[in-house]
DSSP file (Angstrom, degrees, kcal/mol; ACC not computed):
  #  RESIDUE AA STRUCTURE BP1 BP2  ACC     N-H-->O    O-->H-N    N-H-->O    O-->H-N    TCO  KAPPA ALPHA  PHI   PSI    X-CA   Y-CA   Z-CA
    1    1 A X              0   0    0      0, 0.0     2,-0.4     0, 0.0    77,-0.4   0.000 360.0 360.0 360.0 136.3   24.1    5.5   -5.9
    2    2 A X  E     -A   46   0A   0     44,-1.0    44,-2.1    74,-0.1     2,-0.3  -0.912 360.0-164.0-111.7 138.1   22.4    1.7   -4.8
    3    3 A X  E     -AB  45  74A   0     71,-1.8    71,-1.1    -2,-0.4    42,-0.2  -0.908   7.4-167.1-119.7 121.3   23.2   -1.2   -6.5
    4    4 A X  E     -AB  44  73A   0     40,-1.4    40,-3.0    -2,-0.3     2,-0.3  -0.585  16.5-145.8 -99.3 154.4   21.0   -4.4   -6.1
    5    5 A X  E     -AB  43  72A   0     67,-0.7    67,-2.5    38,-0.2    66,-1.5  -0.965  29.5-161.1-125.0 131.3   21.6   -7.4   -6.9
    6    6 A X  E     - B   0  70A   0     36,-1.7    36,-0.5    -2,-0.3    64,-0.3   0.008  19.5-138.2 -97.0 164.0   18.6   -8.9   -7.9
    7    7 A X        -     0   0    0     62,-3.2     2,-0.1    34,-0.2    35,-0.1  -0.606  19.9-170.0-113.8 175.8   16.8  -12.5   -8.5
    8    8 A X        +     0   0    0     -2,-0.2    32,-0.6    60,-0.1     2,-0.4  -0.431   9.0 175.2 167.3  80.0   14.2  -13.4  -11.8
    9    9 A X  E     +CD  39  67A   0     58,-1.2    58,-2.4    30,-0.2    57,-1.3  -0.996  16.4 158.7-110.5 132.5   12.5  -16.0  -11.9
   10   10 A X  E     - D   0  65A   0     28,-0.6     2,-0.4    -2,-0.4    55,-0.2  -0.809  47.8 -90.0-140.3 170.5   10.1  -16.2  -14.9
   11   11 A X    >   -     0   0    0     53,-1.2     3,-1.4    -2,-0.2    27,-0.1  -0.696  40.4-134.5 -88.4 141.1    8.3  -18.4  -16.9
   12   12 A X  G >  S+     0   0    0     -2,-0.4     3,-1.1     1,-0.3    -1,-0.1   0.753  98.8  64.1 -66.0 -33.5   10.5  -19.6  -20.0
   13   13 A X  G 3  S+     0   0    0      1,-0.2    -1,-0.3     2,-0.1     3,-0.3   0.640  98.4  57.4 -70.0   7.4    8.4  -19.3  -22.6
   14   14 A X  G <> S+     0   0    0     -3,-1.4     4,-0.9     1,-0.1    -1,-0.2  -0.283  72.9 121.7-121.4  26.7    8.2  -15.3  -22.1
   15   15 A X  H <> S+     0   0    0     -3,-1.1     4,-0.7     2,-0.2    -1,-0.1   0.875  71.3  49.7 -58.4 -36.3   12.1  -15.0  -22.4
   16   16 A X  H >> S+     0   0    0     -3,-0.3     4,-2.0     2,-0.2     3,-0.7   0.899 111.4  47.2 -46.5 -66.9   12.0  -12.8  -25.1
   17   17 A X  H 34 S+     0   0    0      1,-0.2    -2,-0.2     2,-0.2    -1,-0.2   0.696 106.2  58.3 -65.0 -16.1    9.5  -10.4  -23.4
   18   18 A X  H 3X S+     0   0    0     -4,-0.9     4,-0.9     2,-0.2    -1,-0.2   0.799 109.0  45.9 -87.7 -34.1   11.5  -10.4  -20.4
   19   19 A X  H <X S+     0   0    0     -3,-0.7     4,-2.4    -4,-0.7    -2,-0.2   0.991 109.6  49.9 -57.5 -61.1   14.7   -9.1  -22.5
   20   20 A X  H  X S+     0   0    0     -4,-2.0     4,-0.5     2,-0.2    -1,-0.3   0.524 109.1  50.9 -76.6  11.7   13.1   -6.6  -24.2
   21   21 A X  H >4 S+     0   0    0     -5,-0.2     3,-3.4    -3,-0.1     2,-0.5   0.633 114.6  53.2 -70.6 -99.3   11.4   -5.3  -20.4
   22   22 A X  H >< S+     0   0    0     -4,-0.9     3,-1.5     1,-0.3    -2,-0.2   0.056 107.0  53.3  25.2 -63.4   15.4   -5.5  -19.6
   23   23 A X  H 3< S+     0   0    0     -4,-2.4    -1,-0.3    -2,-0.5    -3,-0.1   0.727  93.7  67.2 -37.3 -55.5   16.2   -3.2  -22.7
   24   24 A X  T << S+     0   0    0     -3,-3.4     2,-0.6    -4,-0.5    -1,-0.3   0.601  93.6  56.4 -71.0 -21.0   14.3   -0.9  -21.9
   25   25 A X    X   -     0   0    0     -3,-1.5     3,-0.8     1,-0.2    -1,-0.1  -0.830  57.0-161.7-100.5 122.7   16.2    0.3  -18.7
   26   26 A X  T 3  S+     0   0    0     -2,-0.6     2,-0.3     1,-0.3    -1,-0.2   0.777  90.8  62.6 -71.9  -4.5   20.0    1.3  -19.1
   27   27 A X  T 3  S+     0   0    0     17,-0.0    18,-0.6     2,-0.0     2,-0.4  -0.334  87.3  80.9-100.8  48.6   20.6    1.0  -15.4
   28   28 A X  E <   +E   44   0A   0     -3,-0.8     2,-0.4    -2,-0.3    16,-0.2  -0.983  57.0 179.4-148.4 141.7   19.7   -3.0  -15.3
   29   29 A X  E     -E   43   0A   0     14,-1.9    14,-1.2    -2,-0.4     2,-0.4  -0.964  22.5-131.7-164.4 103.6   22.7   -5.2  -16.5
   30   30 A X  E     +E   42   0A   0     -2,-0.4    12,-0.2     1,-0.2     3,-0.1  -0.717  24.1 176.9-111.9 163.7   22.4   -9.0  -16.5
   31   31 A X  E     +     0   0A   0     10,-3.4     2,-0.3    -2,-0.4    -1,-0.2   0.695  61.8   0.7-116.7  -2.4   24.9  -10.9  -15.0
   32   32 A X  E     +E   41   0A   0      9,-0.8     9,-1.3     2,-0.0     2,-0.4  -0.811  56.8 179.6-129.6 129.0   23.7  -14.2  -15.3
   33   33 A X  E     -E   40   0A   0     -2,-0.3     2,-0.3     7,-0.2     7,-0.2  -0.945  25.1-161.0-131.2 170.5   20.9  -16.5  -16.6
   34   34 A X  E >>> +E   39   0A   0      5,-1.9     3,-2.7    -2,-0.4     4,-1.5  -0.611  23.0 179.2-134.2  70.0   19.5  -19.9  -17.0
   35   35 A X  T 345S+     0   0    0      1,-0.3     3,-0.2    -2,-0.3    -1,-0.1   0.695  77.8  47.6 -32.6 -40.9   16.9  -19.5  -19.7
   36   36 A X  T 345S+     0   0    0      1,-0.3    -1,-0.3     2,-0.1   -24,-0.2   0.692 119.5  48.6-105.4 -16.4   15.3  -23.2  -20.3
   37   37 A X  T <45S-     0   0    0     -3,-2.7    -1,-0.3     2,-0.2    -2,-0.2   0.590 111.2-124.0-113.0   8.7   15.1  -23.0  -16.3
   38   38 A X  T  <5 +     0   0    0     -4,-1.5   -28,-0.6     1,-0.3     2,-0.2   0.927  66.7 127.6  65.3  51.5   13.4  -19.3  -16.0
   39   39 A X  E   < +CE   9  34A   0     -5,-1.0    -5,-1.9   -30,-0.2    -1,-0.3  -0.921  30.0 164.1-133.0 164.7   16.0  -17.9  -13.8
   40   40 A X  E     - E   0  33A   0    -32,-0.6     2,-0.4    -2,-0.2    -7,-0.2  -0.749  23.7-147.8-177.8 143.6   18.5  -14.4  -13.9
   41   41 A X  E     + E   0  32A   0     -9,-1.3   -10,-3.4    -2,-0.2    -9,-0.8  -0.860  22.5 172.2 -85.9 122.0   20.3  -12.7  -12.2
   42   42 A X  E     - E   0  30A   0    -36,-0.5   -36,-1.7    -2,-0.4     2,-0.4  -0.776  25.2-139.5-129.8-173.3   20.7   -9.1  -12.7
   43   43 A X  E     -AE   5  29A   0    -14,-1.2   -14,-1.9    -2,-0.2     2,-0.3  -0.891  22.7-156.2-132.0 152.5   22.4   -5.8  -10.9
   44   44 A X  E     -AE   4  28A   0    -40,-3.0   -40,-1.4    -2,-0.4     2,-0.7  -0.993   5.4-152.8-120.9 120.0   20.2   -2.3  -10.9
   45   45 A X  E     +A    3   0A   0    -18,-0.6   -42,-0.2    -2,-0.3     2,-0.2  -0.943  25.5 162.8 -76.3  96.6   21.8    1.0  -10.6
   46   46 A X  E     -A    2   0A   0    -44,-2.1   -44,-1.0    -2,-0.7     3,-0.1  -0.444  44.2-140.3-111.3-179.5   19.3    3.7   -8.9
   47   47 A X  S    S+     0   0    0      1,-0.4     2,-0.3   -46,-0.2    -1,-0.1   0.645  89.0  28.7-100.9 -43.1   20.3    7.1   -7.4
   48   48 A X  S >> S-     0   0    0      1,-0.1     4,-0.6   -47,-0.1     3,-0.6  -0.960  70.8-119.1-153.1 171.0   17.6    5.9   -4.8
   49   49 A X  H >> S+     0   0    0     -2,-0.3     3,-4.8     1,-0.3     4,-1.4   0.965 119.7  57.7 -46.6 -61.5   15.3    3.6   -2.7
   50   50 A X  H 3> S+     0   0    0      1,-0.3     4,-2.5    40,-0.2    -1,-0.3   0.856 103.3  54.0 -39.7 -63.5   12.2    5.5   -4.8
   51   51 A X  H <4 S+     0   0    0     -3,-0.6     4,-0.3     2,-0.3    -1,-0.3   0.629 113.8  46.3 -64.2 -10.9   14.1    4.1   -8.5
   52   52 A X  H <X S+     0   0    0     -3,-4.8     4,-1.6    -4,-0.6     5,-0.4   0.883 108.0  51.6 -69.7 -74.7   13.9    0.5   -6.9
   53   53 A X  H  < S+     0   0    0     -4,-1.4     4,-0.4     1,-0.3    -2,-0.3   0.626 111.9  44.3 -70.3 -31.7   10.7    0.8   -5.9
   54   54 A X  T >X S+     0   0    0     -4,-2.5     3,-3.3     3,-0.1     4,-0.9   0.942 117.5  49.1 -66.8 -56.1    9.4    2.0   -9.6
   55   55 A X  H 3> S+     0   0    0     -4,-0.3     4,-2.1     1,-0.3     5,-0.3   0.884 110.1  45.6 -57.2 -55.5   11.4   -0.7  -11.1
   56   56 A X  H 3X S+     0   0    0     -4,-1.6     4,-0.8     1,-0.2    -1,-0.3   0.756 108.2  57.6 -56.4  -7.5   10.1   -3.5   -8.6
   57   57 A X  H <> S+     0   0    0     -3,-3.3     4,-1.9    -5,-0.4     3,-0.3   0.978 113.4  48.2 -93.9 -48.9    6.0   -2.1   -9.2
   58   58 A X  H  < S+     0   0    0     -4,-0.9     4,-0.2     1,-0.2    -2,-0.2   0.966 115.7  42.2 -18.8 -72.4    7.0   -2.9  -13.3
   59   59 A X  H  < S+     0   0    0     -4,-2.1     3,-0.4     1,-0.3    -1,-0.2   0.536 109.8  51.6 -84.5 -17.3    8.2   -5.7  -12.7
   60   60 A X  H  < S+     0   0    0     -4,-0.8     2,-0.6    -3,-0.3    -1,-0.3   0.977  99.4  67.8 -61.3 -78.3    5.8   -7.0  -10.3
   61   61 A X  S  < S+     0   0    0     -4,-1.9     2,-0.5    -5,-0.1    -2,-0.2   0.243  76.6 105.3 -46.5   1.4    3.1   -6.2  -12.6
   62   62 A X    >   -     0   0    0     -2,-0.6     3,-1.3    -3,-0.4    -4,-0.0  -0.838  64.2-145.5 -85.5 129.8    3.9   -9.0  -15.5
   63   63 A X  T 3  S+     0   0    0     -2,-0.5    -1,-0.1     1,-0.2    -2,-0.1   0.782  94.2  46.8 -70.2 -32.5    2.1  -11.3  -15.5
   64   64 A X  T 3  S+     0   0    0    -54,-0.1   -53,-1.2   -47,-0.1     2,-0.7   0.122  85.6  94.1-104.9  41.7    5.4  -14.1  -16.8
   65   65 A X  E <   -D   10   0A   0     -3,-1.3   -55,-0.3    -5,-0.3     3,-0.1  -0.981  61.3-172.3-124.5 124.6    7.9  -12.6  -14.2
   66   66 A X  E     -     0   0A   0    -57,-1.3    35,-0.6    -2,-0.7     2,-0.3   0.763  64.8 -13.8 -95.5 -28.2    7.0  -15.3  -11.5
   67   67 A X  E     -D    9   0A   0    -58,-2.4   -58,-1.2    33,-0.2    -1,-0.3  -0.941  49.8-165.1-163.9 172.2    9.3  -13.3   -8.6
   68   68 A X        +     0   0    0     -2,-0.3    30,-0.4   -60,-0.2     2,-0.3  -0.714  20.9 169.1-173.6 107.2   11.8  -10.6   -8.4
   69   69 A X        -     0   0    0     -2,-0.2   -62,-3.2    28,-0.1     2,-0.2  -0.910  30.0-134.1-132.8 149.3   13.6  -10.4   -5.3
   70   70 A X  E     +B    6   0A   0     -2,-0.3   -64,-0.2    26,-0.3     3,-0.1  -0.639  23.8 171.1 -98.2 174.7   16.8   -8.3   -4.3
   71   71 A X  E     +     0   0A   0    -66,-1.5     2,-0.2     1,-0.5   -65,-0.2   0.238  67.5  36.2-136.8 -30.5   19.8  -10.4   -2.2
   72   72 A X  E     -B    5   0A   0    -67,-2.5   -67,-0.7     2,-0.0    -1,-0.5  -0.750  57.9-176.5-116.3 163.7   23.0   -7.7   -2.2
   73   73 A X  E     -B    4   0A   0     -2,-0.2     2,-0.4   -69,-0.2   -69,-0.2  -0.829   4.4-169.7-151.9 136.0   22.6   -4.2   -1.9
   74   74 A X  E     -B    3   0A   0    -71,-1.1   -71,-1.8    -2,-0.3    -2,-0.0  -0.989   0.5-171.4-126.8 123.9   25.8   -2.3   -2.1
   75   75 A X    >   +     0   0    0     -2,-0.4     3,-1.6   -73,-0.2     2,-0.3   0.765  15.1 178.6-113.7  -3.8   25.2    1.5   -1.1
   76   76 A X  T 3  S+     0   0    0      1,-0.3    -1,-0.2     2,-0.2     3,-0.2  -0.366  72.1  13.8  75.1-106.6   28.9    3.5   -2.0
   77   77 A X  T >> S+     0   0    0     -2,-0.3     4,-1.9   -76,-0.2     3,-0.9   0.734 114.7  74.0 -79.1 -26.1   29.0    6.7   -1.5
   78   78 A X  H <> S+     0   0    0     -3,-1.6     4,-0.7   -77,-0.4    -2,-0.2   0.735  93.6  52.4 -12.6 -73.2   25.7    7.1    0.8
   79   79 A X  H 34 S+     0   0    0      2,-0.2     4,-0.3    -3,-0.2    -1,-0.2   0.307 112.7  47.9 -48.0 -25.3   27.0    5.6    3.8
   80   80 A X  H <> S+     0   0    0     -3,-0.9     4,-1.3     2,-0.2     3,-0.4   0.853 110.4  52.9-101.7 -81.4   30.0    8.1    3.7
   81   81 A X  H  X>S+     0   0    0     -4,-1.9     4,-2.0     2,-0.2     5,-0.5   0.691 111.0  41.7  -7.2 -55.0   27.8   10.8    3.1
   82   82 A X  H  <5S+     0   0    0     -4,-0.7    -1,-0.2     1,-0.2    -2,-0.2   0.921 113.1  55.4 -75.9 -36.1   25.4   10.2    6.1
   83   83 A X  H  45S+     0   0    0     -3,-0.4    -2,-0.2    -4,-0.3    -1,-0.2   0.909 113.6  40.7 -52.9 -63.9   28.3    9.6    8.1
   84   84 A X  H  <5S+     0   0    0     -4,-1.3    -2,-0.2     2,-0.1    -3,-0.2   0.911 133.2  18.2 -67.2 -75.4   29.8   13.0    7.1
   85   85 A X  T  <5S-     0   0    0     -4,-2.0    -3,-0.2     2,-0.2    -2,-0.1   0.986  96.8-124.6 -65.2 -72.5   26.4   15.4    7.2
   86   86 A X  S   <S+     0   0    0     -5,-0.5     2,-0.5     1,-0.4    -3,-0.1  -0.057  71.7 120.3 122.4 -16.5   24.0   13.1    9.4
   87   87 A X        -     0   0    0     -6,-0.4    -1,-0.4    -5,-0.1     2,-0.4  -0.638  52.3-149.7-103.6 165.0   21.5   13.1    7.0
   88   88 A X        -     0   0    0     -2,-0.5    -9,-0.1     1,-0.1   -10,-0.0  -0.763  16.9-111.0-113.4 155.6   20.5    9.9    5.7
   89   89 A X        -     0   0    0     -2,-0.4    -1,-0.1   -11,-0.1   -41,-0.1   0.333  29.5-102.1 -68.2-161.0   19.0    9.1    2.3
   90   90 A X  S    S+     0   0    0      2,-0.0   -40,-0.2     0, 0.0    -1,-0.1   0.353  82.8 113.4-106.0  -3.1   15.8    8.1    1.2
   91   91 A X        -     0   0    0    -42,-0.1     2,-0.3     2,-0.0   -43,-0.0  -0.565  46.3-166.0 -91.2 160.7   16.7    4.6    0.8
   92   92 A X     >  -     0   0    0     -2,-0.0     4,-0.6     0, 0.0     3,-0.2  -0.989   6.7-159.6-114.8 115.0   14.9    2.0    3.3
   93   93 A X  T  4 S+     0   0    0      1,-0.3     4,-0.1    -2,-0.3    -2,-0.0   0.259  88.2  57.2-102.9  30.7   16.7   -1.3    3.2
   94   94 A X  T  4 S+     0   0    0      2,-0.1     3,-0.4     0, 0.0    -1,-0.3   0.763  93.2  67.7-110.9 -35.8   13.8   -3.2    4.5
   95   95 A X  T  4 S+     0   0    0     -3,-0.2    -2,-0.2     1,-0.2    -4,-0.0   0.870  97.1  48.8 -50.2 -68.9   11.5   -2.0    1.8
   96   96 A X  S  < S+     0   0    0     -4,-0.6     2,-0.9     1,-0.1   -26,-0.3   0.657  86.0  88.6 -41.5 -33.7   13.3   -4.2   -1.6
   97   97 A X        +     0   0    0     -3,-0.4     2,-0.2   -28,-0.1    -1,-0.1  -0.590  66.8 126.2 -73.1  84.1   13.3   -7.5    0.3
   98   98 A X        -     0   0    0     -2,-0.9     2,-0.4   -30,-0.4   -28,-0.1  -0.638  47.2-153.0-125.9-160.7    9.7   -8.1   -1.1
   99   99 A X        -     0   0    0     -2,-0.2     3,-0.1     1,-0.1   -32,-0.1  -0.976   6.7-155.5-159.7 158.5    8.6  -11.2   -3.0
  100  100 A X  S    S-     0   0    0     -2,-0.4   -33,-0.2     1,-0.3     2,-0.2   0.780  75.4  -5.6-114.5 -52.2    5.6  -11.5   -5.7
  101  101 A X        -     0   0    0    -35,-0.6     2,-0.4     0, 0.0    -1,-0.3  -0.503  64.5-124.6-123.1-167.6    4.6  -15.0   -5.6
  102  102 A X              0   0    0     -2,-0.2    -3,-0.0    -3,-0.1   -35,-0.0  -0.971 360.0 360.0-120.1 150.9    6.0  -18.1   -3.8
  103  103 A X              0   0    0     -2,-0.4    -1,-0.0     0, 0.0   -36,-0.0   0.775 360.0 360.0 -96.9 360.0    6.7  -20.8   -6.3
């Protein structure tokens, strides 16, 4: 299990539409925002790199989501796990650190 924590910056009038993207995944959870200034934070829950990587190609692809960048990555049991076997997961932690626009 990964958990990001994530950045949002959107344009304000598309607050609404940005909630109901939000809705639509139960593994996305926000833990802060600042509507009138077109910012949130949120945390993501995947199994793996690959369930970021759909989630960032959404979210990329709106046209009022202005960036969407991860900052924390917490990886749990993973790290413990490779440690243990030797094999390592699918996640890449260079991959999420992307950016969509500059503002």
């Amino acid at each position: 299990m990964i958990i990001a924590a994530s950045i949002l910056y959107f344009e304000v009038n598309h607050y609404d539409d940005l909630i109901s993207l939000i809705n639509k995944y139960k593994n996305i959870e926000i833990a802060n925002e600042d509507k009138d200034n077109g910012k949130m934070v949120v945390t993501i829950e995947a199994e793996n790199n690959s369930d970021i990587e759909k989630l960032e190609e959404v979210f990329h692809n709106c046209d009022y989501i202005i960036d969407f960048t991860h900052h924390a990555f917490y990886f749990g049991d993973e790290v413990e796990k490779a440690e243990l076997t030797g094999v390592i997961p699918d996640f890449d932690i260079k991959k999420p650190f992307s950016k969509k626009r500059i503002l």
